[in-house]
N, CA, C and O atoms as a CHARMM CRD file, in Angstrom:
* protein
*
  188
    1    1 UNK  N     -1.98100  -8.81400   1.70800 PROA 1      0.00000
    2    1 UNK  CA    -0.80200  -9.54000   1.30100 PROA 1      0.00000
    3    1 UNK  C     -0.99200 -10.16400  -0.07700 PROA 1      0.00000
    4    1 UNK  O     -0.11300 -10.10200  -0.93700 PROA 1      0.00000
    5    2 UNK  N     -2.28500 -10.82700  -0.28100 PROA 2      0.00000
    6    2 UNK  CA    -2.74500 -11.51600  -1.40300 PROA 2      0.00000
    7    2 UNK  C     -2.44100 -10.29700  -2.97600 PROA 2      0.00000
    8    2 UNK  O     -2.37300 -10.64100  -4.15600 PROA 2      0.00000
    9    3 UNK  N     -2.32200  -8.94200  -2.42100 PROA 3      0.00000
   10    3 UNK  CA    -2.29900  -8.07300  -3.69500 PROA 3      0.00000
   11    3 UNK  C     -0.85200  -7.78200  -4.37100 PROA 3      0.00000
   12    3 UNK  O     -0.41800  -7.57300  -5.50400 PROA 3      0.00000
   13    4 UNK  N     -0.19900  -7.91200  -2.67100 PROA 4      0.00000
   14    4 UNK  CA     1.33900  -7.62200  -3.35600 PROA 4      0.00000
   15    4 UNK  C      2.15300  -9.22100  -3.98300 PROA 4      0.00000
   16    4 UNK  O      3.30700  -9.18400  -4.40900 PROA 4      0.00000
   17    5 UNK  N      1.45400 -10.35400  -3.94800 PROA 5      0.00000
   18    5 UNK  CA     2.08000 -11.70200  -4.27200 PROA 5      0.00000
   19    5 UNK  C      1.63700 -11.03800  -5.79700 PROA 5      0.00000
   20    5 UNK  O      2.30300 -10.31200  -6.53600 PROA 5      0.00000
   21    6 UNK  N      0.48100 -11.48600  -5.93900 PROA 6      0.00000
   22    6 UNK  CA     0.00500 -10.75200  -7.56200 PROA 6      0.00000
   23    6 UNK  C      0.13000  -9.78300  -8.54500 PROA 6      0.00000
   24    6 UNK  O      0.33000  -9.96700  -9.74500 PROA 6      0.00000
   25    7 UNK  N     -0.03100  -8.51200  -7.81700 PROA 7      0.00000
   26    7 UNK  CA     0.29400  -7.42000  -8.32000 PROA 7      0.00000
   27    7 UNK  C      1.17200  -6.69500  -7.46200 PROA 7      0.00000
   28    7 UNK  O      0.81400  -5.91400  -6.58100 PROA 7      0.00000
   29    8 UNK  N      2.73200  -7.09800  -7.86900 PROA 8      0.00000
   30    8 UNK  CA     3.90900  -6.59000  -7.39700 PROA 8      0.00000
   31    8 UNK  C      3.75900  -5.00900  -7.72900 PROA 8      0.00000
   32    8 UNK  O      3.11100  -4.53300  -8.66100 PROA 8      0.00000
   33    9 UNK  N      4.28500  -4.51500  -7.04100 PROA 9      0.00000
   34    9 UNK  CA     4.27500  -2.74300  -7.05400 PROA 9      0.00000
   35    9 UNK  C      5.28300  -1.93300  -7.78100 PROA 9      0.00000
   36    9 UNK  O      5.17000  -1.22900  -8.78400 PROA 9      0.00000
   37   10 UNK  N      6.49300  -2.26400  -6.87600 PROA 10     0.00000
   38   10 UNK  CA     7.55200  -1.50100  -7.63200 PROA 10     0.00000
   39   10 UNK  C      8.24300  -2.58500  -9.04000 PROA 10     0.00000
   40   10 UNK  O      9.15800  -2.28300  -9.80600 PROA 10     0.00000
   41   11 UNK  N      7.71200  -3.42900  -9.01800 PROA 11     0.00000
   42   11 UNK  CA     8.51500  -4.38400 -10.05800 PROA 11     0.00000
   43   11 UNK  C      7.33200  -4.55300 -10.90000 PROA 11     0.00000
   44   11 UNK  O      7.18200  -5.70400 -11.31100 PROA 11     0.00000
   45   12 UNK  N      6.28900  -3.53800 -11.32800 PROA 12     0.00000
   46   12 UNK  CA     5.60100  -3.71700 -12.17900 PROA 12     0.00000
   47   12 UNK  C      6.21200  -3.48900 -13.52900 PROA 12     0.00000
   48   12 UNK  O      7.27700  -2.90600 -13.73700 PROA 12     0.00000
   49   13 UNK  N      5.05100  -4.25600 -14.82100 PROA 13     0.00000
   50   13 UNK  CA     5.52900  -4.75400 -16.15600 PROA 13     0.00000
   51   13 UNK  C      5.54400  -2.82600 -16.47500 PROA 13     0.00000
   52   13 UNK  O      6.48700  -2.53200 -17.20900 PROA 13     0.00000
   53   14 UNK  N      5.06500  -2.14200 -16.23600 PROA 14     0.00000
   54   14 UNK  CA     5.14000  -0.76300 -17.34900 PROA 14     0.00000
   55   14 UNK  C      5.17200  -0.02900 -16.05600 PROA 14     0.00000
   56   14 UNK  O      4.99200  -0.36600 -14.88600 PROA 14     0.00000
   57   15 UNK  N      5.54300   1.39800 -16.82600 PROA 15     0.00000
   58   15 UNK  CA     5.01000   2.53600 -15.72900 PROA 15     0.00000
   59   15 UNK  C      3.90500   2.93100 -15.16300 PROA 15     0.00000
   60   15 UNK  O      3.46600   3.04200 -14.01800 PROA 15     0.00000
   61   16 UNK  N      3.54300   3.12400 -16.27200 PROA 16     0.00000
   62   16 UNK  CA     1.54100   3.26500 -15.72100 PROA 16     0.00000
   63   16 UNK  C      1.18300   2.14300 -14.69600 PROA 16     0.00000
   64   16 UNK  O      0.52800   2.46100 -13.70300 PROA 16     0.00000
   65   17 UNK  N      1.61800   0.70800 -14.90000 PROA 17     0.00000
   66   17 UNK  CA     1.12100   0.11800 -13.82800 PROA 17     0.00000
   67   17 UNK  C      1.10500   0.60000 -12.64100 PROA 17     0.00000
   68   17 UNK  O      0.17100   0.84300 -11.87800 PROA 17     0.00000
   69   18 UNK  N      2.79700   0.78200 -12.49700 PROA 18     0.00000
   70   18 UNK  CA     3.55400   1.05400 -11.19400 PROA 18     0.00000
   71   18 UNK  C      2.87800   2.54300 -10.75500 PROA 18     0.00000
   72   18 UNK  O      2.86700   2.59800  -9.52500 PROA 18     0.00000
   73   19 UNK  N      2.35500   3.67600 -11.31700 PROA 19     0.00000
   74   19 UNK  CA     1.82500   4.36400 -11.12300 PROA 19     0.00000
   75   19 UNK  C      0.61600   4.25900 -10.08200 PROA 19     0.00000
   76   19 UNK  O      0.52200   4.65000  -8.91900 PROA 19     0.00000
   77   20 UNK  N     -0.28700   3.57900 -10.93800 PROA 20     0.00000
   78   20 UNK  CA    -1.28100   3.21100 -10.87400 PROA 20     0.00000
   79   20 UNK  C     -1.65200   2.00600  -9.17000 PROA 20     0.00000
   80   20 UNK  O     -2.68200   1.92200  -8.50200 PROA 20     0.00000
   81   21 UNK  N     -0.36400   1.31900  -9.01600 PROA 21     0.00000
   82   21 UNK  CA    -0.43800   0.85600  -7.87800 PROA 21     0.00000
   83   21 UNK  C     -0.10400   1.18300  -6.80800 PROA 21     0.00000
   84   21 UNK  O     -0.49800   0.82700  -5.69700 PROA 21     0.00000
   85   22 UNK  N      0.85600   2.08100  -7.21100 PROA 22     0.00000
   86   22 UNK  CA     1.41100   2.95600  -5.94200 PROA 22     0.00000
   87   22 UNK  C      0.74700   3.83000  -5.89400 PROA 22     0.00000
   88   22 UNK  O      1.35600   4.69600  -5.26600 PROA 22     0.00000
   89   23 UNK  N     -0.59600   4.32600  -6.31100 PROA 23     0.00000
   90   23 UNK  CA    -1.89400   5.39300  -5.64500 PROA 23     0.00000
   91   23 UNK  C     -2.49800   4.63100  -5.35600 PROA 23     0.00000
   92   23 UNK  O     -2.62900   4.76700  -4.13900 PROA 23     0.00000
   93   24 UNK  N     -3.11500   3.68000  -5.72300 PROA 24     0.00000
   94   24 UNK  CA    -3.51800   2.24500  -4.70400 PROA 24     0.00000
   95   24 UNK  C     -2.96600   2.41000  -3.20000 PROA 24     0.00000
   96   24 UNK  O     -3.46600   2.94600  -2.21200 PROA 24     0.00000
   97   25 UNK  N     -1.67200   1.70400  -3.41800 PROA 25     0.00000
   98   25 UNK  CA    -1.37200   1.70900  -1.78700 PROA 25     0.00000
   99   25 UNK  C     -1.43800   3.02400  -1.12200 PROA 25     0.00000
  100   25 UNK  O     -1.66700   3.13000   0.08300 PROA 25     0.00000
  101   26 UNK  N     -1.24600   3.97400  -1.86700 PROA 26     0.00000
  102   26 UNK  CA    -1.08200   5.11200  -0.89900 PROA 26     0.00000
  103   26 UNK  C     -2.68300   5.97900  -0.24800 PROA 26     0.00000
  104   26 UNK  O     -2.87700   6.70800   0.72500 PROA 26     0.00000
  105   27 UNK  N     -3.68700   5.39400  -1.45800 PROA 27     0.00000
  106   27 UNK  CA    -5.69900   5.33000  -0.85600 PROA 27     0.00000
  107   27 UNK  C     -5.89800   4.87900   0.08100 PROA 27     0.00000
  108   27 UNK  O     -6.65500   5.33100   0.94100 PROA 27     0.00000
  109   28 UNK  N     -5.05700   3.55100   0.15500 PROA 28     0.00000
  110   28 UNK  CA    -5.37100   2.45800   0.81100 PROA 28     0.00000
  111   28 UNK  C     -4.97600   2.78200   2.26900 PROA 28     0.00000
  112   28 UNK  O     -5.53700   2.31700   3.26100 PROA 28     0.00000
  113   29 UNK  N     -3.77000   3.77900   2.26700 PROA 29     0.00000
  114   29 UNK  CA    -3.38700   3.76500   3.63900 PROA 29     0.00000
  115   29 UNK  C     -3.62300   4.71100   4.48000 PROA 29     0.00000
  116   29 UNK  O     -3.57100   4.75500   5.70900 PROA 29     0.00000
  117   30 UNK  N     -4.08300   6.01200   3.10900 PROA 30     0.00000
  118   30 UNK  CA    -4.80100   6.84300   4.00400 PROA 30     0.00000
  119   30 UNK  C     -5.99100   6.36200   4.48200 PROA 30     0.00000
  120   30 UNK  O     -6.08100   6.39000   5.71000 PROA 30     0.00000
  121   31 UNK  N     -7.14100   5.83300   3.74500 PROA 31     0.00000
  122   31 UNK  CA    -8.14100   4.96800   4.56900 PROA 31     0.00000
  123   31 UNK  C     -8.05000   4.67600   5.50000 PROA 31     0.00000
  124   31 UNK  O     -8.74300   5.12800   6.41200 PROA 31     0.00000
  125   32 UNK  N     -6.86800   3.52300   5.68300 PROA 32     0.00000
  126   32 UNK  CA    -6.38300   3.29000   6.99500 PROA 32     0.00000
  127   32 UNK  C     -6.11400   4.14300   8.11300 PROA 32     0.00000
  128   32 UNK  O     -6.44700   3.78700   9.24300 PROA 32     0.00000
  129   33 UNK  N     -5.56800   5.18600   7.91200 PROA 33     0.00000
  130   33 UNK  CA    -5.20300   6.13600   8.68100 PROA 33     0.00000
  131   33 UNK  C     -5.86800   6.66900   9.55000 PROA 33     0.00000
  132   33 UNK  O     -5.67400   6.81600  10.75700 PROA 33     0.00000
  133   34 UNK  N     -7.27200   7.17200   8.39600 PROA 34     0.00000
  134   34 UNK  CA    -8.18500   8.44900   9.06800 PROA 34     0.00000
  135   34 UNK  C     -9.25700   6.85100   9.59100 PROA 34     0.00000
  136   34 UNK  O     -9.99900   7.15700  10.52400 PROA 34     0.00000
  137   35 UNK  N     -9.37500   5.73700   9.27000 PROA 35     0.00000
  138   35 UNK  CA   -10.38700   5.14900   9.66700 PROA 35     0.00000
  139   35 UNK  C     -9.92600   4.57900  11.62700 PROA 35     0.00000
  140   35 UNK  O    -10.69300   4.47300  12.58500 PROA 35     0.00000
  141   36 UNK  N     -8.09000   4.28200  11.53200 PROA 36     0.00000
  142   36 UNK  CA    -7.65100   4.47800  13.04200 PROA 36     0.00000
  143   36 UNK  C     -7.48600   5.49500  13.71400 PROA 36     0.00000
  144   36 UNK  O     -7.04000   5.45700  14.86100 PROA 36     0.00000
  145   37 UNK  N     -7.84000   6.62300  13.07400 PROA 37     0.00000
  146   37 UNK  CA    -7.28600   7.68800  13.84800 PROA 37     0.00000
  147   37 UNK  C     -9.28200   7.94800  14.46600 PROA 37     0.00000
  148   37 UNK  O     -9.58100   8.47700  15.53700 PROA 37     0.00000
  149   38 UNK  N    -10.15900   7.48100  13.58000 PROA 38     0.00000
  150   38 UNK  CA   -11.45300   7.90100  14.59400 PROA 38     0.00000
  151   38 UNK  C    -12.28900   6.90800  15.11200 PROA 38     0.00000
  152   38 UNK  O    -13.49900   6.78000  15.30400 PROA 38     0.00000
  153   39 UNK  N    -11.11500   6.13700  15.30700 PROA 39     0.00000
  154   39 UNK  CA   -11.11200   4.76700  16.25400 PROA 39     0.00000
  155   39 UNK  C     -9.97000   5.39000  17.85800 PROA 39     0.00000
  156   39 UNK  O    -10.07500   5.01000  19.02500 PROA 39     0.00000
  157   40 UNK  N     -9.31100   6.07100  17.46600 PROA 40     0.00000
  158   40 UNK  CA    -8.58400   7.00900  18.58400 PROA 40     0.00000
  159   40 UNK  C     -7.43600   6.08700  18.66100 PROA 40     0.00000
  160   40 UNK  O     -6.76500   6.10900  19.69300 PROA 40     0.00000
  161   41 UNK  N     -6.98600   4.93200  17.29900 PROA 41     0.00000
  162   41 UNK  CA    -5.79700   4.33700  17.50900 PROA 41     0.00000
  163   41 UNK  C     -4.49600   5.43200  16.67400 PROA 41     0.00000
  164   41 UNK  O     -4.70700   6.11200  15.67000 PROA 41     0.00000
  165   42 UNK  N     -3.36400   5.34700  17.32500 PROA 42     0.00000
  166   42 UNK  CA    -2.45800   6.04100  16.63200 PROA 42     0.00000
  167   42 UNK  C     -1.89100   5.57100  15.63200 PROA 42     0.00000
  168   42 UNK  O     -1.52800   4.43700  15.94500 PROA 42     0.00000
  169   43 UNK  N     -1.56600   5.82600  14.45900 PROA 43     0.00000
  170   43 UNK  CA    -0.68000   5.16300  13.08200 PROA 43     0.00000
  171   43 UNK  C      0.97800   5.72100  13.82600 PROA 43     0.00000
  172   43 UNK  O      1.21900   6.48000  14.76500 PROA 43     0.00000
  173   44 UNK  N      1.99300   4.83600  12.77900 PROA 44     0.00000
  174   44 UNK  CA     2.93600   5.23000  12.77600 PROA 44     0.00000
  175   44 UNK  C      3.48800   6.04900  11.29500 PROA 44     0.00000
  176   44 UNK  O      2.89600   5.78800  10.24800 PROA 44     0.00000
  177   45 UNK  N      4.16300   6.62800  11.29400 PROA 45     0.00000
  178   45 UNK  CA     4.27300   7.40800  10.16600 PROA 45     0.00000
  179   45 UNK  C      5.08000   5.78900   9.16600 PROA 45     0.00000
  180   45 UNK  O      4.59400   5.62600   8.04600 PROA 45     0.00000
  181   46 UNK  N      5.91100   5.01600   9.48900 PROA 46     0.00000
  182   46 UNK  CA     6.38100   4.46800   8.58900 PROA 46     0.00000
  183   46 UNK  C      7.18100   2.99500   9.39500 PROA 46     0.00000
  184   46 UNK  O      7.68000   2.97500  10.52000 PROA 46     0.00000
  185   47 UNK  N      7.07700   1.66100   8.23000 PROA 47     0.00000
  186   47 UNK  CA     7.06700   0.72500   9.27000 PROA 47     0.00000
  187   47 UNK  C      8.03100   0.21700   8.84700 PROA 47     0.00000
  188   47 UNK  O      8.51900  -0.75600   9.42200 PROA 47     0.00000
């Protein structure tokens, strides 16, 4: 939560930011993903 107060995503100052953060979140969630999925928890595709 602490990343999106700071470094807002889609309301970033340039493009490259916004680029740049939105492959962030999207690392971030595959991490998440494959790290619940071999935990045998299910993800949802979208929340």
């Amino acid at each position: 939560m602490k990343f999106y107060e700071s470094c807002p995503v889609l309301k970033a100052d340039t493009d490259d930011q916004r680029a740049s953060r939105l492959k962030l979140c999207d690392l971030a969630a595959r991490t998440l993903r494959i790290g619940l999925n071999l935990l045998g928890i299910r993800t949802v595709e979208r929340m």
